[in-house]
C-alpha positions in Angstrom: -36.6 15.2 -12.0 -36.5 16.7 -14.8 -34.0 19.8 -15.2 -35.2 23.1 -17.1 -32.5 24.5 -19.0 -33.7 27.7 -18.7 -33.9 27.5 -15.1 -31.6 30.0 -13.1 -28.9 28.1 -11.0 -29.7 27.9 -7.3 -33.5 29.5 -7.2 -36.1 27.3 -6.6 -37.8 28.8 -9.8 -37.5 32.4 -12.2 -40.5 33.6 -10.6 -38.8 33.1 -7.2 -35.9 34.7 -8.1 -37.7 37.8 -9.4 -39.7 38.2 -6.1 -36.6 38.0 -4.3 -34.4 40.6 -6.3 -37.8 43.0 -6.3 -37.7 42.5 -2.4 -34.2 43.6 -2.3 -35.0 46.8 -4.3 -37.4 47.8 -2.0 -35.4 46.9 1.2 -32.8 49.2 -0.7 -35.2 51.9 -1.4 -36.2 51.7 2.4 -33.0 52.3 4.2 -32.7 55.5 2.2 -36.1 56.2 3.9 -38.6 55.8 0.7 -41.2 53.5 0.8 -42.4 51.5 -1.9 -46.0 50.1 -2.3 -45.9 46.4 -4.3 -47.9 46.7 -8.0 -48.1 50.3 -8.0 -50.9 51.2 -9.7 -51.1 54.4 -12.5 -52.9 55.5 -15.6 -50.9 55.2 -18.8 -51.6 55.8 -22.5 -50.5 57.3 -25.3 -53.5 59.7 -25.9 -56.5 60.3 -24.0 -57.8 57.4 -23.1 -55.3 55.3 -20.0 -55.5 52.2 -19.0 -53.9 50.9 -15.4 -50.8 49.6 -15.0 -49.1 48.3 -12.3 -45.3 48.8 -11.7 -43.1 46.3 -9.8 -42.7 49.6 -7.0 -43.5 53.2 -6.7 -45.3 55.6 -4.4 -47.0 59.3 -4.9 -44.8 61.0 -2.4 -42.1 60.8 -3.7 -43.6 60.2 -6.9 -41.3 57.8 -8.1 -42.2 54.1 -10.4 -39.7 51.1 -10.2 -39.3 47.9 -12.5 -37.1 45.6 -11.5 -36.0 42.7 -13.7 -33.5 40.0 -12.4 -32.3 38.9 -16.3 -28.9 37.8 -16.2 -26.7 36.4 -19.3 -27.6 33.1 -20.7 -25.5 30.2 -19.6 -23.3 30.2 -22.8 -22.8 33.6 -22.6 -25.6 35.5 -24.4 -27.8 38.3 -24.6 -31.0 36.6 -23.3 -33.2 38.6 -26.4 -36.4 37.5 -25.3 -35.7 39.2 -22.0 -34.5 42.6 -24.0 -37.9 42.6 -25.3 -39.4 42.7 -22.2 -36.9 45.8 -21.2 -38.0 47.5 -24.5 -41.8 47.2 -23.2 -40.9 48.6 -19.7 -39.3 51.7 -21.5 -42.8 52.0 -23.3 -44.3 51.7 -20.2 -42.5 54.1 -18.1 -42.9 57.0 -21.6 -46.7 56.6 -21.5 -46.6 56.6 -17.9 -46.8 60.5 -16.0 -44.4 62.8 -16.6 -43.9 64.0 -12.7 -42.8 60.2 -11.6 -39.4 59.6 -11.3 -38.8 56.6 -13.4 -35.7 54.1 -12.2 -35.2 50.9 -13.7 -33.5 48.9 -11.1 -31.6 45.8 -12.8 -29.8 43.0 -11.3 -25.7 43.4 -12.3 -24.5 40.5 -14.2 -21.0 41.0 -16.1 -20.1 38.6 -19.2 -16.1 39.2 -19.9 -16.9 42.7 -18.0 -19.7 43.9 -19.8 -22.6 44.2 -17.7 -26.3 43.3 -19.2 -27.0 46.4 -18.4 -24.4 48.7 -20.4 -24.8 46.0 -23.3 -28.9 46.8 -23.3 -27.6 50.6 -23.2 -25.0 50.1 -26.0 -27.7 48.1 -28.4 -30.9 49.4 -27.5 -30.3 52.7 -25.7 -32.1 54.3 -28.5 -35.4 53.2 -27.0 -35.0 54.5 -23.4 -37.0 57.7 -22.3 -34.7 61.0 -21.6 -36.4 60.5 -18.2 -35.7 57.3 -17.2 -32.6 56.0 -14.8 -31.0 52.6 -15.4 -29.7 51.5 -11.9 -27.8 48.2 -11.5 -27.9 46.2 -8.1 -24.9 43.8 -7.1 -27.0 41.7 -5.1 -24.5 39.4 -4.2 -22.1 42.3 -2.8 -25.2 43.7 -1.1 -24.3 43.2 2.6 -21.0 44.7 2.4 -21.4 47.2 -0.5 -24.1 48.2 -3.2 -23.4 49.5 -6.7 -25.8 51.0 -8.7 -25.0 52.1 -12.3 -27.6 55.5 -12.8 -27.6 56.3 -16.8 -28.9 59.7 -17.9 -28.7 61.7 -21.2 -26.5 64.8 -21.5 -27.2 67.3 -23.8 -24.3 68.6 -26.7 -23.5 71.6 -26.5 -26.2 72.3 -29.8 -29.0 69.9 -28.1 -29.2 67.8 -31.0 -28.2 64.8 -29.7 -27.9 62.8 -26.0 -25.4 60.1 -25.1 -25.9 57.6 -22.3 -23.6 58.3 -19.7 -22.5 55.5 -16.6 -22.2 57.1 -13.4 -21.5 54.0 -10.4 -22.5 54.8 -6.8 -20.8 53.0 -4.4 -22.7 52.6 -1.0 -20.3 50.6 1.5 -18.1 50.7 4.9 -15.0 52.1 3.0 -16.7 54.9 1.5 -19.0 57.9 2.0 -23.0 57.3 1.7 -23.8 57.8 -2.2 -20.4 59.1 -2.9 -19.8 59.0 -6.5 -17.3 57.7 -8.9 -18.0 58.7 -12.6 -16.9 56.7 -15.6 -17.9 56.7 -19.1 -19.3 53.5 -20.4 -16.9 52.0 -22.9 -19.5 52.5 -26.3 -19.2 56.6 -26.1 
C-alpha cells in the first residue's frame, strides 16, 4: 500500500478529515442554537456583475457565512504555503461576498512550538483579511470537555489610521462560564 506523504495521520483521507472538522463546526454552531445550511449559496463580485458561491456554512437569519479549513502544520514543522493560498482566496471571497453577513473563519487549532497556524497566518498575512472578518480556532480534540476559539478583530488607533489584529480566546467548558472571555494579545503586536 502505498503511503502518501501528504496524507494527514489517522484520517482515512484529507477530504475526510475536512468533512469531519466542517461537521464539528456546525454541531458547534448548533448548540449555540444557529443553524447552518451545508454549501451555502450567495452572490459575490467585485462590481456588478456576481457569480454564486458556495460557503462551507451559513444561513440568512442570522445572516452569517462560515469556511472552515482543517490545515494543520506540515509534518516537519512548516507553514503548509499551498494551504495559505487557499486562506488568502477565502479572505477574497468573504470581501466580495455581502456586507450584512457575518463572516467567521472557523480554523482547526494546531500549535508548532506554541504558535498556532492561525496567529502565524495572522502575523504573516494578516494584511489580506477583511476588517469584517473573524478568525475563530477550534481545539477539536479538547472539544468534549472544553472548546477554544481564538476570534481576531481590528481595533482602531486612536487617529483611525491604522488596525492591529487582536487575539481574544473563549473558553467554553465545565470549569468556566458559557463564552466567558479571557483576552490576550497575540505575541506579534
Amino acid at each position: 500500500m502505498d503511503i502518501n506523504k501528504f496524507q494527514r495521520i489517522g484520517s482515512a483521507s484529507n477530504t475526510q478529515a475536512g468533512n469531519d472538522f466542517e461537521a464539528a463546526a456546525r454541531a458547534f454552531f448548533s448548540k449555540r442554537g444557529i443553524s447552518l445550511v451545508k454549501n451555502f449559496s450567495v452572490p459575490v463580485g467585485v462590481g456588478e456583475t456576481k457569480k454564486m458561491h458556495r460557503f462551507d456554512l451559513g444561513n440568512e437569519n442570522p445572516p452569517v457565512l462560515v469556511e472552515c479549513k482543517s490545515h494543520t502544520w506540515t509534518q516537519g514543522g512548516n507553514m503548509p504555503s499551498a494551504k495559505m493560498t487557499v486562506w488568502n482566496e477565502a479572505m477574497y471571497d468573504f470581501h466580495v461576498a455581502p456586507a450584512f453577513y457575518r463572516k467567521i473563519f472557523f480554523v482547526l487549532k494546531h500549535s508548532r512550538r506554541e504558535v498556532s497556524l492561525a496567529s502565524y497566518y495572522l502575523k504573516t498575512h494578516g494584511h489580506l483579511v477583511p476588517e469584517n472578518v473573524e478568525l475563530w480556532e477550534f481545539d477539536l480534540e479538547a472539544q468534549s470537555r472544553s472548546r477554544a476559539l481564538q476570534e481576531s478583530w481590528r481595533v482602531r488607533s486612536p487617529v483611525g489610521c491604522a488596525s492591529v489584529p487582536l487575539c481574544c480566546t473563549l473558553t467554553v467548558g465545565s470549569d468556566t462560564k458559557e463564552d466567558e472571555p479571557a483576552c490576550t494579545r497575540m505575541g506579534f503586536l
